[in-house]
The first five atom37 places (N, CA, C, CB, O) and aatype in JSON, in Angstrom:
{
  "aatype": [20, 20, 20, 20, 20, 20, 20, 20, 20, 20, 20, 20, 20, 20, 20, 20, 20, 20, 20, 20, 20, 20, 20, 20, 20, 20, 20, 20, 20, 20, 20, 20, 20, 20, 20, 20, 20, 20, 20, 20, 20, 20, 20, 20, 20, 20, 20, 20, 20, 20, 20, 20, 20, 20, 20, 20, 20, 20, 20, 20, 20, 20, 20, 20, 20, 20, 20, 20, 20, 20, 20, 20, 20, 20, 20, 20, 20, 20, 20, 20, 20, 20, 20, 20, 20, 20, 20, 20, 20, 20, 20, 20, 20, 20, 20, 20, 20, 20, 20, 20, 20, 20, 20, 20, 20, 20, 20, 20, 20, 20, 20, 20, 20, 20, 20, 20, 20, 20, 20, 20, 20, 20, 20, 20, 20, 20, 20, 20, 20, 20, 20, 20, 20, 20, 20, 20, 20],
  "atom_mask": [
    [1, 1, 1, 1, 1],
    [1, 1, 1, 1, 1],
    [1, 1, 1, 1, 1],
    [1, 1, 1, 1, 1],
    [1, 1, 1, 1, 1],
    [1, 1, 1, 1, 1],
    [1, 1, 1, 1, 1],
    [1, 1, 1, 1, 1],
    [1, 1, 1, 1, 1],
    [1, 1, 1, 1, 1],
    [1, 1, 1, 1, 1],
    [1, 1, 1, 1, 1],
    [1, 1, 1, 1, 1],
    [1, 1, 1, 1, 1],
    [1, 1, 1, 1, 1],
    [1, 1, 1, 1, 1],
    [1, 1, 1, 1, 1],
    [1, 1, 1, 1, 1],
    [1, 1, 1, 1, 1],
    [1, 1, 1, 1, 1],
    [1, 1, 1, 1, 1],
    [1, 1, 1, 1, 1],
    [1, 1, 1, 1, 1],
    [1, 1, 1, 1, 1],
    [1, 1, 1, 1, 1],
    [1, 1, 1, 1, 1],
    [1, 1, 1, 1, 1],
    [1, 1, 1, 1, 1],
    [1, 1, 1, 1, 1],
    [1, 1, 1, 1, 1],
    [1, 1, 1, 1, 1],
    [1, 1, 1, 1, 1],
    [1, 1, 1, 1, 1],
    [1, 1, 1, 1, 1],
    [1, 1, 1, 1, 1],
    [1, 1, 1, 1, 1],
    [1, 1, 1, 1, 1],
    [1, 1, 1, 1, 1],
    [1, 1, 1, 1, 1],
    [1, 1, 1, 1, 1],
    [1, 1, 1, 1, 1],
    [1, 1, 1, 1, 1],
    [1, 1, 1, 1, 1],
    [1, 1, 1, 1, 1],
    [1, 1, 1, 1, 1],
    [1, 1, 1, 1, 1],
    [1, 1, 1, 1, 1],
    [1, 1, 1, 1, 1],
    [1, 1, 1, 1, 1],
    [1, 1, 1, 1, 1],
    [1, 1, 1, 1, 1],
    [1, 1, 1, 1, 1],
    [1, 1, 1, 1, 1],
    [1, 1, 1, 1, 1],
    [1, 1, 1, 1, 1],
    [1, 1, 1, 1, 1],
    [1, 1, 1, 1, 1],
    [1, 1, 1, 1, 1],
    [1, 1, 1, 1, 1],
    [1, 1, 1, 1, 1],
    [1, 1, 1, 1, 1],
    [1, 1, 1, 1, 1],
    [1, 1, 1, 1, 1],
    [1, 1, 1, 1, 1],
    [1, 1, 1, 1, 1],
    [1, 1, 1, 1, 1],
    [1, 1, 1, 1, 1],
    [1, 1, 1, 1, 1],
    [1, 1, 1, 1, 1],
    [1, 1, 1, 1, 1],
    [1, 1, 1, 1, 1],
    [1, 1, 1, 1, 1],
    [1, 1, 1, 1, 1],
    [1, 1, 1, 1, 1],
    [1, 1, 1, 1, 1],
    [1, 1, 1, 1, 1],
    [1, 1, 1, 1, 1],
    [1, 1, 1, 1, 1],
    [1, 1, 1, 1, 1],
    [1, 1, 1, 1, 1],
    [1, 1, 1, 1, 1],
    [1, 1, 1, 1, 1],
    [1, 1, 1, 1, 1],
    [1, 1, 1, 1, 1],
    [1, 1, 1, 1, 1],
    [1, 1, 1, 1, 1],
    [1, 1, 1, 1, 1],
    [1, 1, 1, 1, 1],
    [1, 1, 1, 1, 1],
    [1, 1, 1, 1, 1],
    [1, 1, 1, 1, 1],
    [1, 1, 1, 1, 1],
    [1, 1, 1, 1, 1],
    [1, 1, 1, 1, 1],
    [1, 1, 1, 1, 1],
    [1, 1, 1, 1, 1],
    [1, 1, 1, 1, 1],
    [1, 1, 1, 1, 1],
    [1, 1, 1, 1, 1],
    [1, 1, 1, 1, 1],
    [1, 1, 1, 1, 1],
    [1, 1, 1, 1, 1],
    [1, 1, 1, 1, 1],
    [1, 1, 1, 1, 1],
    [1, 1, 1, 1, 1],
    [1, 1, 1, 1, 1],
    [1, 1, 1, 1, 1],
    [1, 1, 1, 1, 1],
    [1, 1, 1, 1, 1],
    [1, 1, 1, 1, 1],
    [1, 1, 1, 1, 1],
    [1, 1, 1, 1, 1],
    [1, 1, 1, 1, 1],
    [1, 1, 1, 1, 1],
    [1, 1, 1, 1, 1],
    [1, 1, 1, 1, 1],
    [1, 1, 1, 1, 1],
    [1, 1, 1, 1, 1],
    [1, 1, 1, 1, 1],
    [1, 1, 1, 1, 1],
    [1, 1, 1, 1, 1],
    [1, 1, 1, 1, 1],
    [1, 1, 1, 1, 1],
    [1, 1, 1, 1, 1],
    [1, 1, 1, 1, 1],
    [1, 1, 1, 1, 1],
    [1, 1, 1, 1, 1],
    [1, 1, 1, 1, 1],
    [1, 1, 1, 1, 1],
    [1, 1, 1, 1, 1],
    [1, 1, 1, 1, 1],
    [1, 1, 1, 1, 1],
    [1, 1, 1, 1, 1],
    [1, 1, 1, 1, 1],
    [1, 1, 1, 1, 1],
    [1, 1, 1, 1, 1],
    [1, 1, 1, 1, 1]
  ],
  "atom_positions": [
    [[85.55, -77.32, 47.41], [85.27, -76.09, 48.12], [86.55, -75.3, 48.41], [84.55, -76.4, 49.42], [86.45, -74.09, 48.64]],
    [[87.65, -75.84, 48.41], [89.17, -75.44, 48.94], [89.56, -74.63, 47.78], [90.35, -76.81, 49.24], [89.25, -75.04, 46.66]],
    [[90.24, -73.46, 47.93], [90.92, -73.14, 46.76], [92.14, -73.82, 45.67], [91.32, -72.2, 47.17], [93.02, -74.68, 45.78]],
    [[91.7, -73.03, 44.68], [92.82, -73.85, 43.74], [91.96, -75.17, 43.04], [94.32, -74.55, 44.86], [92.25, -75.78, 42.01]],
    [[91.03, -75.34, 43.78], [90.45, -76.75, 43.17], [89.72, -76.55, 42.1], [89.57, -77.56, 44.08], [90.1, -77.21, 41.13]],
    [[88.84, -75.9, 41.93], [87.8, -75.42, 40.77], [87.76, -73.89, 40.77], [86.2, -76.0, 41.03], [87.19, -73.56, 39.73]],
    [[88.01, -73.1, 41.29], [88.09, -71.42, 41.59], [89.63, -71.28, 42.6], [86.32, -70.77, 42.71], [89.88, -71.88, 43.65]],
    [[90.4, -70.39, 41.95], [91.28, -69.9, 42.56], [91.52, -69.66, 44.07], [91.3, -69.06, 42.04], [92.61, -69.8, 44.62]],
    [[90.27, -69.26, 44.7], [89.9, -68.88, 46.05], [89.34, -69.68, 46.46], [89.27, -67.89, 46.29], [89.57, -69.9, 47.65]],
    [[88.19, -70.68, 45.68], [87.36, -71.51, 46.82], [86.54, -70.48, 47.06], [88.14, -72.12, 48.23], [86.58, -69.31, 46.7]],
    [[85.49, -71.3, 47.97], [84.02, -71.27, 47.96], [83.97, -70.91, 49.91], [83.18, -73.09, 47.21], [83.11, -70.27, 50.51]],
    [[84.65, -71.3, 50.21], [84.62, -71.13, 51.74], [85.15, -69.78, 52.19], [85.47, -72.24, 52.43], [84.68, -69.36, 53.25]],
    [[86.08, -69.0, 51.54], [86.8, -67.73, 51.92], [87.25, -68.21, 53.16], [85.94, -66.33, 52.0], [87.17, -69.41, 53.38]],
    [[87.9, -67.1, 54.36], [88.14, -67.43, 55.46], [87.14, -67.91, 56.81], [88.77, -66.54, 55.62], [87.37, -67.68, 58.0]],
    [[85.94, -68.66, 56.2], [85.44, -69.37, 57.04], [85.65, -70.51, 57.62], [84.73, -69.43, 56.77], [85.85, -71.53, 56.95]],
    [[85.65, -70.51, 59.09], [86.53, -71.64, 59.14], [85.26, -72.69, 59.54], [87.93, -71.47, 60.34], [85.6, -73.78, 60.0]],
    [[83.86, -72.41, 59.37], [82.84, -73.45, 59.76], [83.31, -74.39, 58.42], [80.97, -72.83, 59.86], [84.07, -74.14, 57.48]],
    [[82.28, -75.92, 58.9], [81.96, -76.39, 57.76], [81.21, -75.97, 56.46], [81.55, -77.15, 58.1], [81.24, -74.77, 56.19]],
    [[80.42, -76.94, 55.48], [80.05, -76.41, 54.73], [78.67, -76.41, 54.75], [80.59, -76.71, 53.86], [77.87, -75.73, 54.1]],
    [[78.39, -77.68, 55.95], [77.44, -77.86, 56.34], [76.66, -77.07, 57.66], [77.63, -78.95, 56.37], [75.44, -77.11, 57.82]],
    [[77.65, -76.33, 58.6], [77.34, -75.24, 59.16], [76.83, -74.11, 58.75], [78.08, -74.99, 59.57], [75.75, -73.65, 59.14]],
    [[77.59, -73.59, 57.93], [77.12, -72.67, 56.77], [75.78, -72.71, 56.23], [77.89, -72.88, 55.67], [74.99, -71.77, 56.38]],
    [[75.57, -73.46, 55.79], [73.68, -73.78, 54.74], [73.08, -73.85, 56.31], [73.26, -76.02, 53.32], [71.98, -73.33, 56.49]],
    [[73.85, -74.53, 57.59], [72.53, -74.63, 58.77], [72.25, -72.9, 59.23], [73.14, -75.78, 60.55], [71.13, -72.39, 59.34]],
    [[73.54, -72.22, 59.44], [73.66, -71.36, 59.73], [72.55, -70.19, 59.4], [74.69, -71.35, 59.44], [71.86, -69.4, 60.05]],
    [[72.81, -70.57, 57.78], [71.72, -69.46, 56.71], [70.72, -69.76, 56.83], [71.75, -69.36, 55.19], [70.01, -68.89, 57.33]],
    [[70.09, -70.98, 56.53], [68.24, -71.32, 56.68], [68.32, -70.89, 57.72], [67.39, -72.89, 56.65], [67.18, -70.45, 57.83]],
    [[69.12, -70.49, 59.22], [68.27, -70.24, 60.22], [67.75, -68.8, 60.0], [68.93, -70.47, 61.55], [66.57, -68.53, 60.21]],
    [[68.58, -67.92, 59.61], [68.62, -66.37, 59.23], [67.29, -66.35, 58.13], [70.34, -65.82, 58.4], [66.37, -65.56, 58.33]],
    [[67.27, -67.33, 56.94], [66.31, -67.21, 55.99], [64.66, -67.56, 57.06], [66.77, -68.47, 54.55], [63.6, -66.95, 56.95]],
    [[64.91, -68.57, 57.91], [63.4, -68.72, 58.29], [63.05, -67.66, 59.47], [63.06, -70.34, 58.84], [61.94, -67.65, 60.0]],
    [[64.3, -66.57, 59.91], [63.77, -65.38, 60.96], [63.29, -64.72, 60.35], [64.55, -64.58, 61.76], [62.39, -64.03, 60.81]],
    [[63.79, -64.6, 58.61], [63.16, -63.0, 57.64], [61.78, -64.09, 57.25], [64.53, -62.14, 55.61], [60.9, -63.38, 57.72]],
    [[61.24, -64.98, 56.86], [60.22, -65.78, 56.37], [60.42, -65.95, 54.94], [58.92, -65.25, 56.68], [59.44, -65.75, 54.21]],
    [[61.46, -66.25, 54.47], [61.88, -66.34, 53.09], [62.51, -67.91, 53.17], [63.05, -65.01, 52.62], [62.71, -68.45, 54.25]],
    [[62.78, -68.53, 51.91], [63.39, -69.6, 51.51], [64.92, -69.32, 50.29], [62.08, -70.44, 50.88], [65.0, -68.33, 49.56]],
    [[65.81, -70.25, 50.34], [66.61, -70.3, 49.53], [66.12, -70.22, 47.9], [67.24, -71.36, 49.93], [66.85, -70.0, 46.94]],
    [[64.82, -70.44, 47.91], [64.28, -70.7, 46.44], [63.72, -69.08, 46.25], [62.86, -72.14, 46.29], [63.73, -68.69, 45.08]],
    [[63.34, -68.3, 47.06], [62.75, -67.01, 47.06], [64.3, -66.26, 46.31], [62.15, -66.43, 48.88], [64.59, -65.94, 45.15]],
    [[64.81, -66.22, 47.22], [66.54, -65.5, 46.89], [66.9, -66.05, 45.78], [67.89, -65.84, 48.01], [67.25, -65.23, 44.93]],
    [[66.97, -67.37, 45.39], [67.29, -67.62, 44.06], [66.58, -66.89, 43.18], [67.16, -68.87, 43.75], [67.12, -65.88, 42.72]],
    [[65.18, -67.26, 42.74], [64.24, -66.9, 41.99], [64.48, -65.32, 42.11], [62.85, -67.5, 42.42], [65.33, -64.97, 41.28]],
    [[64.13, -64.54, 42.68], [64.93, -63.07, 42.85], [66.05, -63.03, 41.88], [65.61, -62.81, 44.42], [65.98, -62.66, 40.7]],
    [[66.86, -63.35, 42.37], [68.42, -63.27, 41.62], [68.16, -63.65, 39.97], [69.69, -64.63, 42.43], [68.46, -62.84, 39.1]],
    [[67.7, -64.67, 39.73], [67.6, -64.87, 38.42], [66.63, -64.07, 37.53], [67.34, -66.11, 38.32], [66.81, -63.71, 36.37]],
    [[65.65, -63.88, 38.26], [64.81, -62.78, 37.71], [65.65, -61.46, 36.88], [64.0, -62.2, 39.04], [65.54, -61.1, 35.71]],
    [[66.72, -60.79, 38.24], [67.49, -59.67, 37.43], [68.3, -60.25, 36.22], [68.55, -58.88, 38.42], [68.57, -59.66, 35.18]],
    [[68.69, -61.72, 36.61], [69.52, -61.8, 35.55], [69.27, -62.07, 34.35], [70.25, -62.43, 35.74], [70.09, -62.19, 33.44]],
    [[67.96, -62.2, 34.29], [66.78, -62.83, 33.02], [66.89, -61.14, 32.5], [64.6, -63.66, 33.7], [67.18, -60.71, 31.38]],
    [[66.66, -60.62, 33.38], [66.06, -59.16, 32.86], [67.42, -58.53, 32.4], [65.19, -58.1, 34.18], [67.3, -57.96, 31.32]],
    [[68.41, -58.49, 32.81], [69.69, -58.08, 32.02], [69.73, -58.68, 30.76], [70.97, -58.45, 32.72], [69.87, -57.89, 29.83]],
    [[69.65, -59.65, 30.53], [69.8, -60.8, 29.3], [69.49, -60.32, 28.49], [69.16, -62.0, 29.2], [70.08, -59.99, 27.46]],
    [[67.5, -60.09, 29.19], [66.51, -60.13, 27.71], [66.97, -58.28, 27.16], [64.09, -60.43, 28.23], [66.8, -57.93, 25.99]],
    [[67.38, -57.61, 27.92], [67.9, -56.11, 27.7], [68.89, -56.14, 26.38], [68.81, -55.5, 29.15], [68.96, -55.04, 25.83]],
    [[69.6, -57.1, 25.82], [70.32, -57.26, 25.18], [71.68, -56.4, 24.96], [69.66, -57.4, 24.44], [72.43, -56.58, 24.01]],
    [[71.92, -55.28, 26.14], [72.69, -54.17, 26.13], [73.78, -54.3, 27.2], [71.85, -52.98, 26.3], [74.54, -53.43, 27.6]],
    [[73.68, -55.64, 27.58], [74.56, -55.63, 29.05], [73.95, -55.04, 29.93], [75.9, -54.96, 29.1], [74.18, -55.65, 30.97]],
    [[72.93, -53.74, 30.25], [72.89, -53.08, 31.35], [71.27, -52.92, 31.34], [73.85, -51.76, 31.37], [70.93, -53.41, 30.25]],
    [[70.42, -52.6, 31.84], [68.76, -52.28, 32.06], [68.34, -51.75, 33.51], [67.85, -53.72, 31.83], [68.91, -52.04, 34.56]],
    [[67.35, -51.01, 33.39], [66.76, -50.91, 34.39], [65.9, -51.08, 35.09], [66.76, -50.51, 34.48], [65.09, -50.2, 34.81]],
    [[65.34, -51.97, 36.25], [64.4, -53.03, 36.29], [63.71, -52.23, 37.13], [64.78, -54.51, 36.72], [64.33, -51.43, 37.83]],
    [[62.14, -52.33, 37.18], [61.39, -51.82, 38.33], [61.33, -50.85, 38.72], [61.51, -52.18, 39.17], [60.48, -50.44, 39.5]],
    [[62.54, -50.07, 38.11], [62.23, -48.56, 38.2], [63.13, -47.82, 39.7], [60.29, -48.43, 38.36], [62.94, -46.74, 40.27]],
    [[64.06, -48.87, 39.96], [64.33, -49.08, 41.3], [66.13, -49.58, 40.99], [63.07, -50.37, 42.08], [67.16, -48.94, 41.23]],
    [[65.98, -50.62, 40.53], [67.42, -51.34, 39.8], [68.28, -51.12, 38.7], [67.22, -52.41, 39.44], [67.97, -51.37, 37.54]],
    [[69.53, -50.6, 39.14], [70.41, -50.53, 37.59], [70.82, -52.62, 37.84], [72.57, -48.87, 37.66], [70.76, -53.33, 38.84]],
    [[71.13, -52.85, 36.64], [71.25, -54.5, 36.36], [71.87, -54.26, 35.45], [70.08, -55.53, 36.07], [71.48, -53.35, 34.72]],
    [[73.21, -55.06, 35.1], [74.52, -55.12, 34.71], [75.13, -56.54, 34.57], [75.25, -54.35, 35.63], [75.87, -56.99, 35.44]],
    [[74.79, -57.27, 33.4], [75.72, -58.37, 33.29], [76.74, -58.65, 32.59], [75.28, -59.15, 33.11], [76.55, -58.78, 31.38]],
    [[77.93, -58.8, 33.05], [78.69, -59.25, 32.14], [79.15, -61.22, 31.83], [79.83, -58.34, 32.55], [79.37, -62.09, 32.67]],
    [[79.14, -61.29, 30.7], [79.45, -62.86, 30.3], [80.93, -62.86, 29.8], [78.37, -63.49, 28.98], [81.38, -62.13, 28.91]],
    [[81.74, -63.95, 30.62], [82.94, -64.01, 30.18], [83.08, -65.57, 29.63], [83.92, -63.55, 31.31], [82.22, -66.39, 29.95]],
    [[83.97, -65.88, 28.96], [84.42, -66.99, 28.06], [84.41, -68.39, 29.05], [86.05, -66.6, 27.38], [85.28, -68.31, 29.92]],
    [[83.6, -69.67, 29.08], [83.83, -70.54, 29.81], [82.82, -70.93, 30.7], [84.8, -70.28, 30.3], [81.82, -70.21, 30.77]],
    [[82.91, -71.82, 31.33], [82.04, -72.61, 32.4], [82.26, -72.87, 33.36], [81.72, -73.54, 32.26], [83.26, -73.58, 33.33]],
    [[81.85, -72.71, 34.51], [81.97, -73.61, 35.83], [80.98, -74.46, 36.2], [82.12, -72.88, 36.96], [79.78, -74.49, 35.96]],
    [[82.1, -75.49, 37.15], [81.26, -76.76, 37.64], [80.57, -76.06, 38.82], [82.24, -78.24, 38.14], [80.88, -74.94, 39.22]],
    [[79.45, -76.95, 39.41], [79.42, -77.34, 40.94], [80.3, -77.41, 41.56], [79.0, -78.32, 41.28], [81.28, -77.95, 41.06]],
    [[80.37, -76.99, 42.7], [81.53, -77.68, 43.81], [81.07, -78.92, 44.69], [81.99, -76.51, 44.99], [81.84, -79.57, 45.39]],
    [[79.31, -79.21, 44.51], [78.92, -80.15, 44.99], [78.65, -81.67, 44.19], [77.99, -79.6, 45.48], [78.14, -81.75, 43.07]],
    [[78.96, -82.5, 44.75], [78.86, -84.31, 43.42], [77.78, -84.52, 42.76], [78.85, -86.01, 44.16], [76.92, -85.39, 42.89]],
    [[77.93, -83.33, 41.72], [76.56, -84.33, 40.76], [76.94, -83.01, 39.54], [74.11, -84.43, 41.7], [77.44, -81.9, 39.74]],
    [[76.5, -83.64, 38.3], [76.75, -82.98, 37.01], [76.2, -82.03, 37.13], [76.43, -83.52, 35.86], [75.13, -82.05, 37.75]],
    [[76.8, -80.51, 36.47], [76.2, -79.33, 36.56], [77.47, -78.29, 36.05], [75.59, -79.11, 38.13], [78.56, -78.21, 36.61]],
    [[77.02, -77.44, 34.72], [78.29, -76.49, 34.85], [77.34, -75.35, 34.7], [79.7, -76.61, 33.64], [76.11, -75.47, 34.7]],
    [[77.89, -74.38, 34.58], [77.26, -73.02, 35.03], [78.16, -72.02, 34.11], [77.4, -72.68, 36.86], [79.39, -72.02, 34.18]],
    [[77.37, -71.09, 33.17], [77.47, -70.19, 32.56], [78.98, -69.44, 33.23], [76.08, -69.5, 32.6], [79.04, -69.95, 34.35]],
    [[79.93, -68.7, 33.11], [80.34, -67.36, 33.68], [79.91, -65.96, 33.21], [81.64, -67.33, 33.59], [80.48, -65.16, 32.46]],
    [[79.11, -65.92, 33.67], [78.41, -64.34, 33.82], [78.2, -63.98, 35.14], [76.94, -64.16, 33.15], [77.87, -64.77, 36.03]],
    [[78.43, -62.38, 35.32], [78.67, -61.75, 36.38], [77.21, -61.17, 36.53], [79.89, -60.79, 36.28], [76.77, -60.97, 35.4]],
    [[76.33, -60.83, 37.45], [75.29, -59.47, 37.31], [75.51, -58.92, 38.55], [73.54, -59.74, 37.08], [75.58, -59.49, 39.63]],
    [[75.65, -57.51, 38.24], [75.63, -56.39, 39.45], [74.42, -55.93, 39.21], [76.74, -55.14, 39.47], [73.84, -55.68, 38.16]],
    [[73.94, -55.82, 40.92], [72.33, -55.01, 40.85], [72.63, -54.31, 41.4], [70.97, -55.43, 41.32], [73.72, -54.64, 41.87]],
    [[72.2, -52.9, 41.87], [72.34, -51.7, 42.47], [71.3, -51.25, 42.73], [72.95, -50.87, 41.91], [70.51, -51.13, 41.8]],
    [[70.9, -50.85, 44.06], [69.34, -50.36, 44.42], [69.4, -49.03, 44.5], [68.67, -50.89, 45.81], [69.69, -48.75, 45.66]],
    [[69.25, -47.85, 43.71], [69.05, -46.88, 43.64], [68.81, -46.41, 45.29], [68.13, -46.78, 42.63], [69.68, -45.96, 46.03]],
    [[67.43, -46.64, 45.62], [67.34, -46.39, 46.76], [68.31, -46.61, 47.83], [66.45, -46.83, 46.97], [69.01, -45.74, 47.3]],
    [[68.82, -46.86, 48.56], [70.35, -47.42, 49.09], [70.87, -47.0, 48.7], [70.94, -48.47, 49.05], [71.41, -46.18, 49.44]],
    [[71.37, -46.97, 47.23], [73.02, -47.23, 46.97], [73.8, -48.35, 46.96], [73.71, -46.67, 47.77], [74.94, -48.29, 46.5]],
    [[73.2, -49.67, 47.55], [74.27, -50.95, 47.79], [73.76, -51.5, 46.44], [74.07, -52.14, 49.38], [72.67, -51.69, 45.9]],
    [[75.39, -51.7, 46.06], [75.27, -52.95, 45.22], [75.85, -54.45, 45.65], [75.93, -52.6, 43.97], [76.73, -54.42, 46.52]],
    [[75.53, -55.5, 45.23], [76.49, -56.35, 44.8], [76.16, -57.58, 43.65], [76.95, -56.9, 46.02], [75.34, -57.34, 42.76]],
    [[76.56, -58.35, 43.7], [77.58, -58.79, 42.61], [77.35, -60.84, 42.53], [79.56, -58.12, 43.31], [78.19, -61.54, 43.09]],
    [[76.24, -61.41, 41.84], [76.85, -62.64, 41.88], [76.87, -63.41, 40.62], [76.27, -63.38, 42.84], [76.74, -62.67, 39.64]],
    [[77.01, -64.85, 40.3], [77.1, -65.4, 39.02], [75.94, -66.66, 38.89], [78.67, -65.91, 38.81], [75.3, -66.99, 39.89]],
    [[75.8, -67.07, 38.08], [74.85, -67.99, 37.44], [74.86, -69.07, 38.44], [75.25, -68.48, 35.94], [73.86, -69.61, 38.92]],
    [[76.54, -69.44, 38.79], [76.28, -70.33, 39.64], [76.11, -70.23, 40.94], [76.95, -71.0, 39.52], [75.88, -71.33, 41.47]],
    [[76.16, -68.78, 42.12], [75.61, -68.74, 42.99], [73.87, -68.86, 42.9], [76.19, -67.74, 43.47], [73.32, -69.16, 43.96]],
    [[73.21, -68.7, 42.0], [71.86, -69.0, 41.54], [71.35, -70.57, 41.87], [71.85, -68.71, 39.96], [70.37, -70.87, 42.55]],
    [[72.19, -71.37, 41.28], [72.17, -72.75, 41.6], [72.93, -73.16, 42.89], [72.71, -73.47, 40.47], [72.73, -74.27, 43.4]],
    [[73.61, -72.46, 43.3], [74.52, -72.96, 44.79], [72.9, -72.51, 45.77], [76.57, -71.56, 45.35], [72.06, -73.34, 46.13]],
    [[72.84, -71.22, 45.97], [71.64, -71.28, 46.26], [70.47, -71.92, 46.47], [71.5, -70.91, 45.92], [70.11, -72.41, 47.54]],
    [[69.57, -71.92, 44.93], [68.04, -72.93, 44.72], [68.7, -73.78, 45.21], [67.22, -73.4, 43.19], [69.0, -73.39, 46.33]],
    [[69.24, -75.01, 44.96], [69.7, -76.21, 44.77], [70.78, -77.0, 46.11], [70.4, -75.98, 43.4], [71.02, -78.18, 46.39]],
    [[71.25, -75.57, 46.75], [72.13, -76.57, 47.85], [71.8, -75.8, 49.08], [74.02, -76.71, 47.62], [71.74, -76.34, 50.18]],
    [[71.53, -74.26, 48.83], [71.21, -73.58, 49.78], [72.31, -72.66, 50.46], [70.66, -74.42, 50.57], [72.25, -71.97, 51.47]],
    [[73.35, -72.89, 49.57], [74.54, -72.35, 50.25], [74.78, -70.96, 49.53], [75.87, -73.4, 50.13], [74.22, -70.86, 48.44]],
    [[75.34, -70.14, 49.85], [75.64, -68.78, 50.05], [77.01, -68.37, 50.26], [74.97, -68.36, 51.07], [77.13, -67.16, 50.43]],
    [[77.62, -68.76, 50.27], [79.17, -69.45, 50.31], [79.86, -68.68, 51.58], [80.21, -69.11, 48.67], [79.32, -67.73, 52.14]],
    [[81.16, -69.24, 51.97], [81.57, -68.88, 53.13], [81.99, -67.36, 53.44], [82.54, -69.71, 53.35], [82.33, -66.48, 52.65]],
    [[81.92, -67.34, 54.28], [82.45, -65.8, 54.7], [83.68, -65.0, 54.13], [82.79, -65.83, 56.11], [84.63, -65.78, 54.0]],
    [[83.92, -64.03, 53.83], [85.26, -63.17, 53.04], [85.5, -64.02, 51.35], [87.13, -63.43, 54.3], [86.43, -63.85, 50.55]],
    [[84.17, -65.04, 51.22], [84.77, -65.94, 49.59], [84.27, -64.39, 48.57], [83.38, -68.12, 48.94], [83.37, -63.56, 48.67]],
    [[85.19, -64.58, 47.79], [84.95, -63.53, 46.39], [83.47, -63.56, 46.27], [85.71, -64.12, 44.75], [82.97, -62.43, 46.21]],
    [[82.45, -64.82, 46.21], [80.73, -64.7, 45.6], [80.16, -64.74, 47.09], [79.98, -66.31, 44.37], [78.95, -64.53, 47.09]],
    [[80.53, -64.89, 47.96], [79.5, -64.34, 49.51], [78.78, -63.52, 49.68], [79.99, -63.9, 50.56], [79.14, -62.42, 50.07]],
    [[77.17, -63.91, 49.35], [76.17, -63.64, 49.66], [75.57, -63.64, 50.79], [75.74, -64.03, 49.14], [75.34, -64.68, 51.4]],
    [[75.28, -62.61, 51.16], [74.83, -62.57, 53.01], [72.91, -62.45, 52.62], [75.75, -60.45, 54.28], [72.43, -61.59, 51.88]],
    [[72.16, -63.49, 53.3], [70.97, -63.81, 53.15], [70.02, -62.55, 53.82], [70.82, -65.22, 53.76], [68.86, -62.31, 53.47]],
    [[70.82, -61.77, 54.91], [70.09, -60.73, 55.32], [70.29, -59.63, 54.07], [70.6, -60.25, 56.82], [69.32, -58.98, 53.7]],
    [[70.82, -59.56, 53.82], [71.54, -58.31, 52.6], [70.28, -58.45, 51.72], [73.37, -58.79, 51.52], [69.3, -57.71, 51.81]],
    [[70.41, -59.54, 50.81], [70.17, -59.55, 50.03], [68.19, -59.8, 50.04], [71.22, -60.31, 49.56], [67.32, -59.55, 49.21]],
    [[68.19, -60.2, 50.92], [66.32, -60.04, 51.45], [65.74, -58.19, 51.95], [66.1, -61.32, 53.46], [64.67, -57.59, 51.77]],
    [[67.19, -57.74, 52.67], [66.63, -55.95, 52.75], [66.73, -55.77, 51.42], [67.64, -54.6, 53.68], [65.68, -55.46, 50.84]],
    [[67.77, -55.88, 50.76], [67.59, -55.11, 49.05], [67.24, -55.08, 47.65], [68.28, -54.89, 48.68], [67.57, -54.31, 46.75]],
    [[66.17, -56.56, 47.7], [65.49, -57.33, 46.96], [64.18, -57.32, 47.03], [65.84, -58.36, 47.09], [63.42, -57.37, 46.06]],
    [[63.78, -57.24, 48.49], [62.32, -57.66, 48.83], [61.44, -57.1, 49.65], [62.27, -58.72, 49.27], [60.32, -57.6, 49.78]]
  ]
}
């Protein structure tokens, strides 16, 4: 999770909770909106399915979403103990309506479904669970 170890920055940014604070922290926020870590995943991968199958890098989903992926050279692990590497591809979604975009990778998809985490506060892939439930769902 520390930088330098598997990502330059690490997974925690300047959070100084645990990592296990963090995932308690978020399910509490995910069960005030009535959503699950698997909802937000499934979401997320959805755009990124739909960038894919676009074959152009870029599409527009729903009539609502610009979707933007880029794939760069290589793999990442988990930061958690068990086998798993993860594509590097980027997807930016942008909600027309709003205006907000942001920005995550294959493996916040699986940090997500799979651990529930959202990563720490100020980290480069920090996903905020309220954010991303107003501009998804």
């Amino acid at each position: 999770m520390q930088p330098g170890v598997i990502t330059y920055s690490g997974f925690l940014g300047t959070d100084q909770r645990d990592f296990r604070q963090i995932i308690a922290d978020d399910e509490k926020i995910m069960a005030k909106l009535g959503t699950t870590a698997e909802d937000i995943a499934n979401r997320l991968e959805y755009f990124q399915q739909k960038s894919f199958d676009a074959f152009q890098g870029s599409t527009v989903v729903d009539d609502i979403y610009d979707v933007e992926t880029e794939v760069v050279r290589g793999y990442i692990p988990c930061p958690f103990i068990h086998q798993g590497v993860y594509r590097k591809s980027y997807t930016t979604v942008t909600n027309r309506k709003s205006g907000k975009s942001f920005t995550f990778s294959a493996l916040n998809i699986h940090l997500i479904r799979e651990h529930h985490f959202f990563e720490g506060k100020n980290s480069s892939f920090r996903l905020e669970p309220q954010e991303l439930y107003n501009e998804l769902f």
